[in-house]
Every structure is written in C-alpha cells, then in structure tokens.
C-alpha positions in Angstrom: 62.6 86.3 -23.2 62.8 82.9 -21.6 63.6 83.4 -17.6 63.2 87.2 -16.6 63.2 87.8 -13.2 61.1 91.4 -13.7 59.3 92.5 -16.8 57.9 95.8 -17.3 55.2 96.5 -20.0 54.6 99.3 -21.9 51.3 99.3 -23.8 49.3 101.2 -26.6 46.5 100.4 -29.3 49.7 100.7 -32.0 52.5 99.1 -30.1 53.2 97.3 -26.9 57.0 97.2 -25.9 58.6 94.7 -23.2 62.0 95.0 -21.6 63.1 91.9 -19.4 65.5 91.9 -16.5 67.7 89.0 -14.8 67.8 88.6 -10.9 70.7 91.1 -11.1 69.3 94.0 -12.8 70.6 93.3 -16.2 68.8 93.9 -19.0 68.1 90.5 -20.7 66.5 91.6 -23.8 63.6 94.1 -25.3 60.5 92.5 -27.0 58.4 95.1 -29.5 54.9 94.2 -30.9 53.7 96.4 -32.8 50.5 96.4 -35.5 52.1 97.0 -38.6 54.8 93.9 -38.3 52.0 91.0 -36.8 54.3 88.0 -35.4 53.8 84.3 -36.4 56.4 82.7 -34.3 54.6 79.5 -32.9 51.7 79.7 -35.1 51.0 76.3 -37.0 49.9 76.3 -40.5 48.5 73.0 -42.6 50.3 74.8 -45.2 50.3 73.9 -49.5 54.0 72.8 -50.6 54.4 75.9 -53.8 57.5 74.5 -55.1 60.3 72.4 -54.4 64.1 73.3 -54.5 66.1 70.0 -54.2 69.4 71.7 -54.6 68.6 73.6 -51.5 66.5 71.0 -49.8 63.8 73.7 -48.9 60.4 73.9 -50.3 58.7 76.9 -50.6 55.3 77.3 -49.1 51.5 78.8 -49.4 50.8 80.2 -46.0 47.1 81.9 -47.5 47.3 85.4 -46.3 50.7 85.1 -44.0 52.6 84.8 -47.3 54.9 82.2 -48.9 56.7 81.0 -46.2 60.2 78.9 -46.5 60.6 75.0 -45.3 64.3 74.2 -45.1 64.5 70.7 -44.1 62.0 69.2 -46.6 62.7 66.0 -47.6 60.3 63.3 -48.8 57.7 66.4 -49.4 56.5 67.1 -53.0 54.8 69.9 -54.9 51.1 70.3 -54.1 50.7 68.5 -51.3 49.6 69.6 -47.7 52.2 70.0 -44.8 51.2 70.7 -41.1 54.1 72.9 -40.4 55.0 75.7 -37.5 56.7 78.9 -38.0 60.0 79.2 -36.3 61.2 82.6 -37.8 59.1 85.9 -38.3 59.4 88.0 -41.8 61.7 90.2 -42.0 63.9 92.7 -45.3 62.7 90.8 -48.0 62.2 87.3 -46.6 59.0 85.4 -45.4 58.4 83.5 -42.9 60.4 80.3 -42.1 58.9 76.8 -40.8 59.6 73.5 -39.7 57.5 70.3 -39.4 58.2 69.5 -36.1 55.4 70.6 -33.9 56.5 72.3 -30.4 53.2 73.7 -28.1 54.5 75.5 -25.2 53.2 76.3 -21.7 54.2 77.8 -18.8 55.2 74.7 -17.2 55.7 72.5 -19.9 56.4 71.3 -23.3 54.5 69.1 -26.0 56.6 67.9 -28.2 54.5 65.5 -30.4 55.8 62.3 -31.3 59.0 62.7 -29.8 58.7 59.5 -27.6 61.0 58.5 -24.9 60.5 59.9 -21.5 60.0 63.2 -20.1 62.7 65.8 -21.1 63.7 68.8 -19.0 65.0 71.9 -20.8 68.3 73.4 -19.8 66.6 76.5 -17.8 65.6 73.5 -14.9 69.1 73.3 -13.8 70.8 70.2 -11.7 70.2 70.6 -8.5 66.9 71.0 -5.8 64.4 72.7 -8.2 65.1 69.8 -10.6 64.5 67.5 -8.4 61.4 69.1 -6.9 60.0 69.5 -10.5 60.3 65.9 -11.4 59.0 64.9 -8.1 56.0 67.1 -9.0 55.4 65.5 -12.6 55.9 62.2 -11.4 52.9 62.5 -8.8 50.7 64.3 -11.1 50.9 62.8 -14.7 50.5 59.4 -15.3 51.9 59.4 -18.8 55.2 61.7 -19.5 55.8 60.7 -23.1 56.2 63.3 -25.3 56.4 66.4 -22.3 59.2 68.8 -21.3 59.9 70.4 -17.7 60.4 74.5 -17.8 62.0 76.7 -15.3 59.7 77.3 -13.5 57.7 73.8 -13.1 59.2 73.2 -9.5 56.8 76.1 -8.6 53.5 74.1 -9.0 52.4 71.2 -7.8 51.9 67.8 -9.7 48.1 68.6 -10.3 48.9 72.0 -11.7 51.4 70.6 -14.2 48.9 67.5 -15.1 46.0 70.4 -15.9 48.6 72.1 -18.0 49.8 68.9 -19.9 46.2 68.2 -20.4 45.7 71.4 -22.0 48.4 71.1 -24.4 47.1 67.7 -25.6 43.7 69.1 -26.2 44.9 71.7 -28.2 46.8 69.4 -30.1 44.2 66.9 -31.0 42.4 69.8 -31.8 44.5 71.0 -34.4 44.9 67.2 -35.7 41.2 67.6 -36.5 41.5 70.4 -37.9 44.1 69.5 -40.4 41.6 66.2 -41.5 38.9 68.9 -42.5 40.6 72.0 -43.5 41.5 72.7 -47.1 45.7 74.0 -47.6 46.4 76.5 -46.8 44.7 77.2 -43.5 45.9 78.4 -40.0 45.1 76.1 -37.5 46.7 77.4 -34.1 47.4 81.5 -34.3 50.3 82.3 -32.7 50.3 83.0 -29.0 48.9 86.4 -28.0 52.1 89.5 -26.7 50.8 89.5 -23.3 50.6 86.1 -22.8 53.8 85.4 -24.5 55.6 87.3 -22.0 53.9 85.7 -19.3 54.5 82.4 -20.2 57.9 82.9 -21.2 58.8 84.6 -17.4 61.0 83.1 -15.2 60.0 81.5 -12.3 57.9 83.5 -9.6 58.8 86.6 -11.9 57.9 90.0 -11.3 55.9 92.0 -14.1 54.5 95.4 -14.2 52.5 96.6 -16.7 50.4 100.5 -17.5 47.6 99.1 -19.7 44.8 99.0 -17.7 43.1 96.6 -20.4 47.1 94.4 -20.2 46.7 94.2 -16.5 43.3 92.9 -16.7 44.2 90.4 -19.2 47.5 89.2 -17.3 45.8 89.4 -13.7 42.9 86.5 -15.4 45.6 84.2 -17.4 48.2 84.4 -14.1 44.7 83.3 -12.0 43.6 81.1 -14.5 47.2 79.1 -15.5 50.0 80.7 -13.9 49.4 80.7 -10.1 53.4 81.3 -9.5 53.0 84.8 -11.3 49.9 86.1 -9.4 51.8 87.2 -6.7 54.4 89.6 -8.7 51.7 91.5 -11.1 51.7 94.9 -10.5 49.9 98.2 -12.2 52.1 101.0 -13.0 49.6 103.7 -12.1 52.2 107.0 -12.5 52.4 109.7 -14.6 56.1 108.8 -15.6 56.3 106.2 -18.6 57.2 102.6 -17.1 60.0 102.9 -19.9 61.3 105.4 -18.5 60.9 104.5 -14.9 62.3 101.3 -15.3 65.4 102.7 -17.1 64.5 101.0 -20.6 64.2 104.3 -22.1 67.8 104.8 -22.0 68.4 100.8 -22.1 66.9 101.1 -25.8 68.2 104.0 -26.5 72.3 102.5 -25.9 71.3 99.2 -27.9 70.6 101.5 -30.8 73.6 103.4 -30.9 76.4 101.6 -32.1 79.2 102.2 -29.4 79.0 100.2 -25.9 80.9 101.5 -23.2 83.0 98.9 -21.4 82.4 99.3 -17.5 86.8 99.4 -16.3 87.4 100.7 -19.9 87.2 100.2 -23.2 84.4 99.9 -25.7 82.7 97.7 -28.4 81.8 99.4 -31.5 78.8 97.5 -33.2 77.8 98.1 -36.7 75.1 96.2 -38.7 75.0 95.5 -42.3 72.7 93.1 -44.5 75.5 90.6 -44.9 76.6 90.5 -41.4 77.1 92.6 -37.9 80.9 93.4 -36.8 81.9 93.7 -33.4 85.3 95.9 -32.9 87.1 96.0 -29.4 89.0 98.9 -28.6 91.1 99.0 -25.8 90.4 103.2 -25.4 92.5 104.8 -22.6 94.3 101.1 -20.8 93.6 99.4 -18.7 93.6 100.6 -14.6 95.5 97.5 -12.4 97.3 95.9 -15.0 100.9 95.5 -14.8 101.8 94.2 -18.3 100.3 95.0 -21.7 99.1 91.4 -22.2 97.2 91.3 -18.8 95.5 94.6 -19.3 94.6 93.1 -23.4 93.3 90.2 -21.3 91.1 91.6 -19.0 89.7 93.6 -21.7 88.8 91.0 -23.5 87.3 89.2 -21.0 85.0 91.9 -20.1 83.9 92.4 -23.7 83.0 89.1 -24.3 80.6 88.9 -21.9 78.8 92.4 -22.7 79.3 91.2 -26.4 76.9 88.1 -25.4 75.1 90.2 -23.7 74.6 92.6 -26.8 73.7 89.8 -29.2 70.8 89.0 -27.4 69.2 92.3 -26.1 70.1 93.9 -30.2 68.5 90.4 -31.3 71.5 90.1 -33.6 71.6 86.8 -35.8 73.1 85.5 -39.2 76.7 86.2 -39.5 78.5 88.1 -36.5 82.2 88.7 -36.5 84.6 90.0 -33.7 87.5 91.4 -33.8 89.2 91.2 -30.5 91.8 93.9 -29.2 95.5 93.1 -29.9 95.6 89.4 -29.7 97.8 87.0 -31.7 97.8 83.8 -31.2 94.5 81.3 -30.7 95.2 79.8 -27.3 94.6 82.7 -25.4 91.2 83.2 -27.9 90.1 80.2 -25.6 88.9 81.9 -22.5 86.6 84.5 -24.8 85.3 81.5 -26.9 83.9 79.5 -23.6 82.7 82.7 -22.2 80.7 83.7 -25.5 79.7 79.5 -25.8 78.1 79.8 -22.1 76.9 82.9 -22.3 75.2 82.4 -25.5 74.1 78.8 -24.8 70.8 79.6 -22.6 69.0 82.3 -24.7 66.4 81.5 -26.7 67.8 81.5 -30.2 70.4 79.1 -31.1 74.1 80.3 -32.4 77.3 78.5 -32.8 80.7 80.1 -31.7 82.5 78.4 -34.6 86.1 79.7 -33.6 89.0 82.0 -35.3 88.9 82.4 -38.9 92.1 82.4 -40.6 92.2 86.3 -40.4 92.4 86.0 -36.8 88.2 87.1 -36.9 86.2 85.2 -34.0 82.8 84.1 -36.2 79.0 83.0 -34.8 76.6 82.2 -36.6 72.8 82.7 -34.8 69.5 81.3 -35.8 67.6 84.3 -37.4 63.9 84.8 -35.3 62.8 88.0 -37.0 63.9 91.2 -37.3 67.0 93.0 -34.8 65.8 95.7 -32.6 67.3 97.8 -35.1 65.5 97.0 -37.7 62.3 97.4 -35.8 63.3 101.2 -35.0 65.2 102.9 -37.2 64.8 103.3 -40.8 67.8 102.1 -42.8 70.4 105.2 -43.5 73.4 106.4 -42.6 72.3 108.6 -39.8 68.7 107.0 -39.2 65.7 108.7 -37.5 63.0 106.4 -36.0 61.2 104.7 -38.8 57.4 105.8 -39.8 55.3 103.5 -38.0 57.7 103.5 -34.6 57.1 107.3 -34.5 53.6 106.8 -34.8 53.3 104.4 -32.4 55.4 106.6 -30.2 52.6 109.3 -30.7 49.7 107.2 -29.7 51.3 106.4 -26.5 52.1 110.3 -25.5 49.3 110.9 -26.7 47.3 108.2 -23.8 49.8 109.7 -21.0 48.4 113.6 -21.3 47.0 115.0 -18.3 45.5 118.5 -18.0 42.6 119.9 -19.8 42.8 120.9 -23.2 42.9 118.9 -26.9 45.4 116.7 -28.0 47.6 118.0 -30.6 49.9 115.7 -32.3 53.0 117.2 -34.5 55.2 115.3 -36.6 56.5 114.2 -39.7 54.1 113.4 -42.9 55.6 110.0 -42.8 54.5 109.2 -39.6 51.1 110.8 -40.1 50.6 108.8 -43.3 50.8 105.7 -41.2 48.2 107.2 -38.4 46.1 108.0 -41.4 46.6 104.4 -43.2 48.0 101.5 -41.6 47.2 102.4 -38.1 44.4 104.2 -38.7 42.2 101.5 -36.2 45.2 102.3 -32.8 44.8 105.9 -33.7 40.8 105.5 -33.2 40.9 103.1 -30.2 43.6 105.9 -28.7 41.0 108.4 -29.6 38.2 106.3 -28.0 40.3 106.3 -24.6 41.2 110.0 -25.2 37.2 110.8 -25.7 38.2 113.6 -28.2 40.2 113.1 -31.6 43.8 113.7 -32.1 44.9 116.8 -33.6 47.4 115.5 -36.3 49.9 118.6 -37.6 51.8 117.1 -40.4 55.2 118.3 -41.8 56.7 118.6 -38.4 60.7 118.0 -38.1 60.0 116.1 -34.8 57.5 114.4 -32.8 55.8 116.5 -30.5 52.7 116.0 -28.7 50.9 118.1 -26.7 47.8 120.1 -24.8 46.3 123.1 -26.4 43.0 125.2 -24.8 41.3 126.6 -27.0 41.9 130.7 -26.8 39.4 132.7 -24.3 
C-alpha cells in the first residue's frame, strides 16, 4: 500500500497479514499473504503465447506451473512464440493471472521502466513542492544517466549516491533477466515476484513507521532497511507483547468493519456495501438526518459529501474493483453529482490501482470502473454464502497464529471445524510443522469443532 505512514505486521508460517495507516490514523488498506493463494504481481515470465483471440486482442499464455495466464494488449504477437511479459493482476474465482509486456522493476527509491526513453519521470506520490525539488536535486548529483528512471515518495530522503546504488541495482537485475530470456526455454520465470516483507517495505511511505511480531520478519526487515532502505531504519520496531499487534493496533476490529457490509457514517448516515460477481453496489442512506442542517437539500448534501469520501476510502481498504455502482441519497439532478464525482476522482486518483469515475448513468447510478489486482479482502476471508463464516484455509491460518501466541505450560490443543483441519492436514501441512517446530511439541488438532478454539491443556495429575 504505496505511502503508509505506520505499518503493523502480523506474521505466521501460514499467513502474514499487513494493515497500513496514513499520517492521520486512517486505515489505508489491509494486505494478506497467505500460503495457499502465492502472489505473482511483479514477477516476470518469458512466457509461450497458447493461443491467440483477435476478436478480443488478448492472447492467452503458458506460464509453466503459475498457469495460463491472460495478455490483453497483444498485438503483433502470434501463436507459439516467446513473450517476456510481467504479471500485473493475481488469480483470482476462476481467472488466471493477467500480464502485460511492458516491464516495470521497482525500488524503494525508484523506478525502471525499460525502454521508456525521455528523461527522468517522477510519480504522482513526489508532490510539487520542497521534497520534489530536493529529490531531483539528489538524482541529478548522483546519476549520470536518468533515462529510463522514476522518482518515488520517498527519494528526497536519500542522498544522490544512495539513489545511484539503487538505480544500479535495478539495471543489473534487468540485464540479468535479458540474459536469461536469450538462454531459457518458454515458459520460464525469470524474476519471482518480490518477497511480502519486502514488499511492504518498499512500498512504505517515506520515513515510515513499521512494527512487526515475527521475530524471523524483524530480522529480515531490520537487514533489507540496513542494507537498502536507510530512511526506514529508524521507524522498525518489534512488537514483543502478549496482545496480538492486530489487535493492538486496532486492525482486528478495522478488518472486522470492512467485512461487514454496513459502514457507519461518522455525523450520520451509513453506506451499505454488498458484493456480487458481476459488480459491488454502494447504497447511501441518509438514517436518522442530518444534525446542523437547515434545509433538506443541505443536510442530502453534506451526506453525500461525507460518503463519498469514506466510499473512496472503502474501495481501496475492501480492494474492490471491476464494476462499482453508487447510489447516492435523494439526489436529482447531475450538477450537484459534481462535488461527489471530484471528491471520488481525487480521492481515488493516488492509490495504487487505477479506476475511472465515469459519471451518472442514465438511471441516475454514479459508475467506476477499477483495475482488478487480485482478489477483494472479501474474497480472501470469507467463503462465498449468504451468511459466510471464515473460509477453510483463513481459519487455519488463524489457528497457527494462536497457536504461536500461547503462554503457560501445558500442550496445545487446537479445535475447529474439519474443513479447516483438512487444510492443516493437506495444504498447509508444511506452516502447521514450522508452527510446531517453534512450539517444540505438536499441535493437538480436535476436528468437528463448531468454532475455532485453541487452547492449553496439562495433562491430569
């Protein structure tokens, strides 16, 4: 989640689970990784073109063991041939992986965009003003040859060396995979894609903070902060308490709200938000009025208002995309729609997937359309019914890391649902053993349980 100001990490063999907060406190978004959905975003792929759909302009691709992946802009590409191409979009229902040709290696610092041209680029996080500035100052003393390179947020934290050592490093691993593609045989992964810890890193706003309760995570962030991020090293902390950072941090009940699907609008009112295959609608319900407003249209306005910015807000911390319809309280008319359309355009503009706010439709229905990444939060949670409990492998996942935050004497008994032990016993059979290794005894695992429950039992005197 491009430019958190404090991140907290929650880690396990099974799972690891980020939540990412702006300067004010706001939750910007929750990132899950988790060993039974492996991402692929960013990886690059010389990749064997399967089949060719001119009617759609995509070509369909060999991926070896990531799949058949999808490449939607593929003209002048034929059947059988080899394409270097990165993923852009992770699985997810019953779609694989999406890629494009264009190439995009990303550092802390900076961008390599390869064969670009032109001069060096700075990305919209930079700003206008003294950090700008600063930043271009830096790269101007430091690299010699700016072509192809983009400025990030935080590159007005480093000096010019630093972001020379970085671009460097980015056109090494390029020309690395170049040389790679001239020998390897399609389809074959030449760059994996970058690991969860240092993803999160990376991705950090500028002289974040970021706690995490691995001690194996903290170990790995404290080296790659010393190593390439020097303006992190300062804000890495351990979260060495018995209370879950999810739940000290107030994620718990942050995750917890963006899985429900009614938002509580802070002055009144309330979104309801409901997510189907097709599309996810957005209703905005005015609920008891409006407190301070002296006419009906002023108190509709002011709703609205607030609920589009917590709708933008919702978007990206739900990881909603594809089709997303609002319906707005009481409001005829589209020149007053204006107002919410700029807020939701600015609000959406700087997060890391693209959408489009593409206006009113002729119902009266305000329509975006957002780039899809991979699945929503929901999807990644809950199991898909009506009233939906946490899907099998988030439960077990969920047990692993109780399991790791016992204290007290006794053996670790696990309860729960077959499901989820299914999963312990199959898919995450390795987490449950590298829990167990940490644990230095085995998990008791009680199947046919209505809930999870995990616990200490002593063996009777």
């Amino acid at each position: 989640m491009t430019g958190a100001a404090e991140i907290y990490i929650e880690g396990s063999p099974a799972e690891r689970r980020a939540g990412h907060l702006d300067a004010n406190g706001l939750a910007l978004g929750l990132d899950i990784e988790r060993v039974t959905r492996p991402r692929l975003i960013g990886a690059i792929f010389l990749a064997r073109v399967k089949a060719v759909d001119k009617r759609l302009g995509a070509a369909f691709l060999d991926l070896g063991a990531a799949g058949i992946g999808l490449l939607s802009k593929a003209k002048d590409i034929t059947e059988g041939e080899a394409a270097l191409v990165q993923i852009t979009r992770d699985a997810h229902d019953d779609k694989g992986p999406a890629a494009l040709r264009q190439v995009v290696l990303w550092g802390r610092y900076l961008g390599l965009q390869p064969g670009r041209g032109g001069r060096l680029q700075c990305a919209r996080a930079l700003g206008q003003g003294k950090h700008r500035a600063e930043a271009l100052a830096a790269a101007e003393s430091g690299i010699a040859d700016p072509t192809d390179l983009i400025l990030r947020g935080p590159s007005w934290t480093v000096s010019g060396a630093e972001l020379k050592a970085e671009a460097d490093r980015l056109r090494a691993t390029w020309a690395d995979i170049q040389a790679k593609a001239k020998t390897e045989k399609a389809p074959a992964l030449l760059l994996p894609t970058t690991p969860f810890i240092e993803t999160m890193l990376r991705d950090a706003g500028p002289e974040a903070r970021v706690a995490l309760d691995d001690r194996l995570d903290f170990a790995t962030a404290e080296k790659l902060c010393s190593a390439y991020f020097p303006d992190l090293v300062g804000g890495l902390a351990f979260h060495n308490d018995p209370t879950p950072i999810f739940d000290a941090s107030g994620f718990s009940d942050i995750l917890e709200q963006a899985l429900g699907t009614e938002v509580t609008l802070t002055g009144g009112g309330r979104l309801t938000i409901e997510q189907t295959k097709a599309l996810t609608s957005i209703d905005v319900d005015m609920g008891a009025g409006e407190a301070g407003a002296s006419t009906k249209d002023e108190a509709i306005h002011r709703l609205n208002r607030r609920a589009s910015e917590e709708i933008a807000r919702q978007i990206i911390l739900r990881r909603l995309s594809g089709l997303i319809v609002i319906d707005f309280a009481g409001l005829t008319g589209r020149g007053k729609m204006k107002t919410f359309l700029d807020i939701l355009r600015s609000r959406l503009k700087n997060a890391d997937t693209h959408s489009d706010v593409l206006g009113i439709s002729p119902s009266g229905l305000v329509e975006i359309t957002r780039q899809r990444m991979g699945p929503s939060l929901a999807d990644l949670c809950l199991a898909p019914i009506a009233f939906p409990p946490a899907a099998p492998d988030a439960l077990a996942a969920e047990a692993l890391r109780r399991a790791l935050r016992l204290q007290g004497a006794g053996k670790p008994v696990v309860a729960l649902p077959d499901s989820a032990a299914a999963v312990l016993n199959g898919s995450m059979k390795a987490a449950r053993e590298a829990c167990e290794k940490r644990l230095g005894q085995p998990l008791i695992l009680k199947p046919g349980a209505v809930k999870l429950d995990v616990r200490l039992e002593r063996d009777p005197a």
